[in-house]
N, C-alpha and C positions, 0 to 999 in steps of 0.2 A: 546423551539421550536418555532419557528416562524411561526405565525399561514399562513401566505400568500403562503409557500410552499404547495403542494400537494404531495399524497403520490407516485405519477411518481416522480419528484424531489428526491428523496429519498431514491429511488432504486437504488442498489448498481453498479458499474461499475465494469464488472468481464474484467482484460486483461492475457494474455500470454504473457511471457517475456519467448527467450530461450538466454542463456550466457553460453555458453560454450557446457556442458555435461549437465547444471543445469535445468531445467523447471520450470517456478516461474508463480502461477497463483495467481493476485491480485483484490481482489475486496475492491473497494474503496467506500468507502460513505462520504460525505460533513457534516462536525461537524462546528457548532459556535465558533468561540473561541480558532481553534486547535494555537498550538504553530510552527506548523514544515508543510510543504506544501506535497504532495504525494510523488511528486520525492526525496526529501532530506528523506524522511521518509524509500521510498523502497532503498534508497543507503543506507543509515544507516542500514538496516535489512541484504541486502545482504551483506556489509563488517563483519555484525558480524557473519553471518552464516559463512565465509571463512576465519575467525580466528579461532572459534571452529575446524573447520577443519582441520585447519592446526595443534591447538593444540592435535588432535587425532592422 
């Protein structure tokens, strides 16, 4: 953890996303290290949630 942050830093970022019919509430937090950035991460979640779907 990086001591120079405080604990406001840190606090999650809650949004609302609506697509379609869907309602997507995201809360984010800033990790060290991540591999993948928020947007590419919430796109990757929603295409998988709408293959399951589609596999139903």
């Amino acid at each position: 953890m990086d001591p120079t942050r405080t604990k406001q830093d840190q606090s999650p970022v809650v949004r609302k996303y609506q697509i379609g019919d869907m309602t997507y509430i995201v809360k984010a937090v800033v990790k060290d290290g991540v591999k993948e950035d928020a947007a590419t991460k919430v796109r990757r979640l929603i295409r998988n949630d709408l293959t399951r779907a589609k596999k139903s």
